[in-house]
ZADOBA-575269 format. One record per residue (C-alpha): residue number from 1; residue in three letters; z, y, x. Coordinates in nm, 3 decimals. Layout:
ZADOBA-575269
+-----+--------+---------+---------+---------+
! num ! residu !      c3 !      c2 !      c1 !
+-----+--------+---------+---------+---------+
! NUM !    ala !       Z !       Y !       X !
...
+-----+--------+---------+---------+---------+
//
This chain:
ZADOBA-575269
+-----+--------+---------+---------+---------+
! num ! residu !      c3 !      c2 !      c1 !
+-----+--------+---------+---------+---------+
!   1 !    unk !   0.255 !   1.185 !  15.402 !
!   2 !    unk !  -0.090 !   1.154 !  15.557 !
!   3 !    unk !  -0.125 !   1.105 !  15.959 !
!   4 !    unk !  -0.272 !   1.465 !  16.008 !
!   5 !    unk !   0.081 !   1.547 !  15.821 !
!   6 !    unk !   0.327 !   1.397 !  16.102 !
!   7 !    unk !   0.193 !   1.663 !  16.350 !
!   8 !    unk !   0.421 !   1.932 !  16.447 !
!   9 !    unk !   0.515 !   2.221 !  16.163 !
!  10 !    unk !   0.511 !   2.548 !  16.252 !
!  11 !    unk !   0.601 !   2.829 !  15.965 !
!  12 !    unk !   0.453 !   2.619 !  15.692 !
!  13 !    unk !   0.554 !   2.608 !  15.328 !
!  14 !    unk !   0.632 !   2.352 !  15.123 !
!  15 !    unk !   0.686 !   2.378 !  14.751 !
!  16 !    unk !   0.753 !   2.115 !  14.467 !
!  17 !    unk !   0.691 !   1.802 !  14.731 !
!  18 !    unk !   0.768 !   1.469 !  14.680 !
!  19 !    unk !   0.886 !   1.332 !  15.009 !
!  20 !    unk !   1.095 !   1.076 !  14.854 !
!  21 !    unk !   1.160 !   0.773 !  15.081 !
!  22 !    unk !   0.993 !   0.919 !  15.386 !
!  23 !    unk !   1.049 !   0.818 !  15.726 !
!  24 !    unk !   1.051 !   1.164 !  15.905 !
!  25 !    unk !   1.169 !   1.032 !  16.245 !
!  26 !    unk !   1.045 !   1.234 !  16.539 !
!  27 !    unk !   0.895 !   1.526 !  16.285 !
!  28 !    unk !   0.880 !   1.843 !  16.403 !
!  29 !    unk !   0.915 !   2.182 !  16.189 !
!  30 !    unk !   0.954 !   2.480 !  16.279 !
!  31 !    unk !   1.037 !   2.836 !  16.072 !
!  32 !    unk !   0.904 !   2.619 !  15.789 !
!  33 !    unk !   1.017 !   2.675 !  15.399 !
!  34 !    unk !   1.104 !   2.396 !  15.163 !
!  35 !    unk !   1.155 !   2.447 !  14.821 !
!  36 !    unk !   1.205 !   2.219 !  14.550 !
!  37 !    unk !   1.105 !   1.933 !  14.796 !
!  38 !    unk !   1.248 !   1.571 !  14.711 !
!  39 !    unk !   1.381 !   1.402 !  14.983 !
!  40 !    unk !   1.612 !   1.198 !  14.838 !
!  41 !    unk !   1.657 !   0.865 !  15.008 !
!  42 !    unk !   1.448 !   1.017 !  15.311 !
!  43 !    unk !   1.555 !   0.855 !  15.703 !
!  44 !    unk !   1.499 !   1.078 !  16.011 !
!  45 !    unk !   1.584 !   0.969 !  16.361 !
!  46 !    unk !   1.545 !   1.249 !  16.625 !
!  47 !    unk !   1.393 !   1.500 !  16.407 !
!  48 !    unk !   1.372 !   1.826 !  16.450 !
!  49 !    unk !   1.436 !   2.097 !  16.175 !
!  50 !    unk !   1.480 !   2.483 !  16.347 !
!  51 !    unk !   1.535 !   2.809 !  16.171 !
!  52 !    unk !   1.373 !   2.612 !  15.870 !
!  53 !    unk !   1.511 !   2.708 !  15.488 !
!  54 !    unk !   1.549 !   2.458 !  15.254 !
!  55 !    unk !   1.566 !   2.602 !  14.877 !
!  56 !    unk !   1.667 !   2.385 !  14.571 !
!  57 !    unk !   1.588 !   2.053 !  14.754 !
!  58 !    unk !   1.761 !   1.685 !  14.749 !
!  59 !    unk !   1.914 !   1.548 !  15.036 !
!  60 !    unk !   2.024 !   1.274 !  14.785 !
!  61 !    unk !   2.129 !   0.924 !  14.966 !
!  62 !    unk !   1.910 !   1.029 !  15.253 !
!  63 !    unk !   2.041 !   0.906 !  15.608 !
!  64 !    unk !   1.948 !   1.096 !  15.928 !
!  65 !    unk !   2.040 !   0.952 !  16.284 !
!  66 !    unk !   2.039 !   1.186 !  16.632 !
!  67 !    unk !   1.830 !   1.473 !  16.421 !
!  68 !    unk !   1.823 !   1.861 !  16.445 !
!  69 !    unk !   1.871 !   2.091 !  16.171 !
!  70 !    unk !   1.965 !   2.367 !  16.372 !
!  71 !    unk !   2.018 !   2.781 !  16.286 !
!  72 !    unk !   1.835 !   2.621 !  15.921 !
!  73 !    unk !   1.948 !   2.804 !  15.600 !
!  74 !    unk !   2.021 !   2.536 !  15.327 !
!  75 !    unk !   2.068 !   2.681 !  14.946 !
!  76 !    unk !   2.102 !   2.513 !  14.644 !
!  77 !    unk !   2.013 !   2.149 !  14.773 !
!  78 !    unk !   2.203 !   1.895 !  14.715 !
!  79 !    unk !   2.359 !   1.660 !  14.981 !
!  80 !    unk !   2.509 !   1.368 !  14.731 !
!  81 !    unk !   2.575 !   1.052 !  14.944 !
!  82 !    unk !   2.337 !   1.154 !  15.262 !
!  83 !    unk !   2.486 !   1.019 !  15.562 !
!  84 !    unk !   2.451 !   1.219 !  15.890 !
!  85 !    unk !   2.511 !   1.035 !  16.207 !
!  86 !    unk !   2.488 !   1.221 !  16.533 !
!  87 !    unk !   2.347 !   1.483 !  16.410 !
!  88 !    unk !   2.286 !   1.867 !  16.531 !
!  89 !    unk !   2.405 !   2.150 !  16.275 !
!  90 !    unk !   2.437 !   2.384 !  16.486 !
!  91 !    unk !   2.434 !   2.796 !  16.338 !
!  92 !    unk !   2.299 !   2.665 !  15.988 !
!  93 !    unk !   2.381 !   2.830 !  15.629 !
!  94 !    unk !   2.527 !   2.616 !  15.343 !
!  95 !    unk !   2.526 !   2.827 !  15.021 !
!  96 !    unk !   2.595 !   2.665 !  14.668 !
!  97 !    unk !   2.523 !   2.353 !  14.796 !
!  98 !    unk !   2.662 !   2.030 !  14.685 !
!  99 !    unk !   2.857 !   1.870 !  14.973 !
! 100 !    unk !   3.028 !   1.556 !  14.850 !
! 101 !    unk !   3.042 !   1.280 !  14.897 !
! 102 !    unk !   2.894 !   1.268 !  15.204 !
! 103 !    unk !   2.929 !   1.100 !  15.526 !
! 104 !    unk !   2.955 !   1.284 !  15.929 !
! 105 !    unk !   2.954 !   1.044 !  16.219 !
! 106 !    unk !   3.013 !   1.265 !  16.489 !
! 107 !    unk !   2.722 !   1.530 !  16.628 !
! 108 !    unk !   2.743 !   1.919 !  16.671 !
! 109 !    unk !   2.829 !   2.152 !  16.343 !
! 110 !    unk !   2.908 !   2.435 !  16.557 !
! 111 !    unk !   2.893 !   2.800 !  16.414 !
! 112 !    unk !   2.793 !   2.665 !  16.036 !
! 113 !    unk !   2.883 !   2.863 !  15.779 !
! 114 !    unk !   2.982 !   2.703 !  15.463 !
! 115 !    unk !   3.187 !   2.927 !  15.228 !
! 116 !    unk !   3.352 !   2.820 !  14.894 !
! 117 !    unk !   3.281 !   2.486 !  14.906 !
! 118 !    unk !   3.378 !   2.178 !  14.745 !
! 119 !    unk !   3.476 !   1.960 !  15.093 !
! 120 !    unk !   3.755 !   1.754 !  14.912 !
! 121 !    unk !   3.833 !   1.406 !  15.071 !
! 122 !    unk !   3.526 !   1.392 !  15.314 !
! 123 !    unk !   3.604 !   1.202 !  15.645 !
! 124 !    unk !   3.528 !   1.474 !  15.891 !
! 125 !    unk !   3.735 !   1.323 !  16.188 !
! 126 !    unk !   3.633 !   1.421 !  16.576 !
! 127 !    unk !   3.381 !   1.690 !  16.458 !
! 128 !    unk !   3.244 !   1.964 !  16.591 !
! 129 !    unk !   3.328 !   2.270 !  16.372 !
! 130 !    unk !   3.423 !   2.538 !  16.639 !
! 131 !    unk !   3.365 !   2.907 !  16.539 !
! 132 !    unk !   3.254 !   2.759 !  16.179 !
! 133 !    unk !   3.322 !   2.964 !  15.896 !
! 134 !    unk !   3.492 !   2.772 !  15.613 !
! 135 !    unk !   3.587 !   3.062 !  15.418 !
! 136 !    unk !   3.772 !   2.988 !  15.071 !
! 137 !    unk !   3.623 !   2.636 !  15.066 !
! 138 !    unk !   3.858 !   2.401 !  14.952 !
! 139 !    unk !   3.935 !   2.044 !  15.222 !
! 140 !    unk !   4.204 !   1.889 !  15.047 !
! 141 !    unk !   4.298 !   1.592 !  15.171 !
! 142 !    unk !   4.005 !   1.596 !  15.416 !
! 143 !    unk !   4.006 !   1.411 !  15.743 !
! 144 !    unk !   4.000 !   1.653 !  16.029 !
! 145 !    unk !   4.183 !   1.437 !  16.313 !
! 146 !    unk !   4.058 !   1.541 !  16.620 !
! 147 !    unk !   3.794 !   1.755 !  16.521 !
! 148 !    unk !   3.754 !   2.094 !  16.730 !
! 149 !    unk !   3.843 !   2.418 !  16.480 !
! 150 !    unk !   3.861 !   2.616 !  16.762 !
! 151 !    unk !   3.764 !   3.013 !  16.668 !
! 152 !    unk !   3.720 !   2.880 !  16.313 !
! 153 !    unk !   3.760 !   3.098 !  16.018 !
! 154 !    unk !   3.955 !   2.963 !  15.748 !
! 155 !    unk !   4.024 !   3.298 !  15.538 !
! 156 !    unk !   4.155 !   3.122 !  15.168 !
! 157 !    unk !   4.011 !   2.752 !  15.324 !
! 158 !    unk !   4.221 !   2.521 !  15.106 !
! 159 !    unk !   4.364 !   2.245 !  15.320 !
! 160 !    unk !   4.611 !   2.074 !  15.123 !
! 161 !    unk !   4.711 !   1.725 !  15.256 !
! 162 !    unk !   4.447 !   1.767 !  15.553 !
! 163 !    unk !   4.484 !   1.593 !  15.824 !
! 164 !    unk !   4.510 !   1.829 !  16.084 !
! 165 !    unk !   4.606 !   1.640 !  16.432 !
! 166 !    unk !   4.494 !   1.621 !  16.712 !
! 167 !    unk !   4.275 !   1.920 !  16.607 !
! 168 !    unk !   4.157 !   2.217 !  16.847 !
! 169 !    unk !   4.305 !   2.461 !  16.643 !
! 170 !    unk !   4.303 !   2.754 !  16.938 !
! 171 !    unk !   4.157 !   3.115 !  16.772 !
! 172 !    unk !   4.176 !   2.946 !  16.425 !
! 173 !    unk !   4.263 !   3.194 !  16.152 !
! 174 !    unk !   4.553 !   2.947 !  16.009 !
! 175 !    unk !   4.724 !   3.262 !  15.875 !
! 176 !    unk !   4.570 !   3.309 !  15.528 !
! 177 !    unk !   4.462 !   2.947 !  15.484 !
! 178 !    unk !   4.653 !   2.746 !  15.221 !
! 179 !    unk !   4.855 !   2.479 !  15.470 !
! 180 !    unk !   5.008 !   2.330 !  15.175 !
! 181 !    unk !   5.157 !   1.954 !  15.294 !
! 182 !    unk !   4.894 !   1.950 !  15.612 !
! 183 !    unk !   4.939 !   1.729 !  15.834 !
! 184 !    unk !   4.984 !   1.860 !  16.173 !
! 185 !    unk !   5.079 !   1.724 !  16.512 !
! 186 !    unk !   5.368 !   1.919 !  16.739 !
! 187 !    unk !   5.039 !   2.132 !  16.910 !
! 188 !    unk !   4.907 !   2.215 !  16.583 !
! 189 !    unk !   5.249 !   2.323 !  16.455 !
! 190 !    unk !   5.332 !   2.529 !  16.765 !
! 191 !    unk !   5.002 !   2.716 !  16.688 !
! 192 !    unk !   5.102 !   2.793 !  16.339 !
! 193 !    unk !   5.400 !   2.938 !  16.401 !
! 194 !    unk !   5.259 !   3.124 !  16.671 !
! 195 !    unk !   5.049 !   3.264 !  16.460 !
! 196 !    unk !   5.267 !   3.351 !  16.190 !
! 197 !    unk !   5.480 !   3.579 !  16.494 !
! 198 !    unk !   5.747 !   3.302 !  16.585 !
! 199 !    unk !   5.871 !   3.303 !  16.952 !
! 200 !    unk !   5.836 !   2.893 !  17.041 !
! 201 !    unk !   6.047 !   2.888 !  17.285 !
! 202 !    unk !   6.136 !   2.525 !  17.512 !
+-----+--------+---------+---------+---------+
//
């Protein structure tokens, strides 16, 4: 990338780019389109991505630190071993993308949606995921300890063997999610039968 290129983005387009390796720390893009744009082993600390779409790209073994990808629209792009770490997801799409394995230190994933997704054995613990929609994506054996699910829908979600406590689970549609051996703490269970019309009584 050339030094005129590290200047703010606004509603640009990028198509069949090879950004592979670049440092994109304190970029800037806005309303921008990326398609078939390599970023595999790309860094980013305190970038900014909003209402961008990202089409058939590679996140591949990319690591981003304290960035923003936020109300972005992701399809098609592959995520295999990136590592996000403090990072904001806020209101972004995930659709046929490849999600694993990949690594979540903390940050904001608020309102995502990621439906039917392979999310098996990821280590998801203390995240933000309120009012997230997880539809018929499949968690097994995921680490959610601690992580707020609060308002989440989780029509179909898969959680078998999940680690559930600790979890805000408040508004979470637990009813027609598959609960199969999760593990939940006495809160969590409370909430479950709650939801399933059981009087909890002391």
């Amino acid at each position: 990338m050339s030094s005129a290129e590290t200047e703010p983005a606004d509603g640009e387009r990028f198509v069949g780019e090879d950004w592979y390796g670049e440092d994109l720390s304190d970029r800037v893009f806005t309303g921008c389109e990326f398609r078939d744009v390599d970023l595999t082993e790309a860094t980013s600390r305190g970038a900014s991505f909003t209402s961008c779409a990202f089409r058939e790209c590679r996140f591949n073994a990319s690591t981003h630190e304290a960035s923003s990808f936020a109300g972005c629209e992701f399809r098609r792009t592959s995520f295999f071993d990136a590592t996000f770490d403090g990072c904001r997801m806020t209101g972004s799409v995930f659709v046929a993308c490849t999600l694993r394995p990949v690594t979540v230190r903390g940050g904001q994933w608020r309102g995502v949606t990621i439906r039917g997704t392979k999310l098996m054995r990821l280590e998801l613990a203390g995240l933000n995921l309120a009012e997230s929609d997880l539809t018929e994506s499949d968690l097994s054996d995921t680490d959610l300890s601690g992580a707020d699910l609060s308002g989440a829908l989780l029509r179909g979600t898969v959680l078998h063997g999940t680690d559930l406590r600790r979890a805000t689970l408040d508004r979470a549609d637990l009813v027609s999610a598959d609960l199969r051996e999760t593990r939940l703490d006495v809160a969590g269970a409370v909430l479950l039968a709650e939801a399933h019309g059981a009087v909890v009584e002391p």
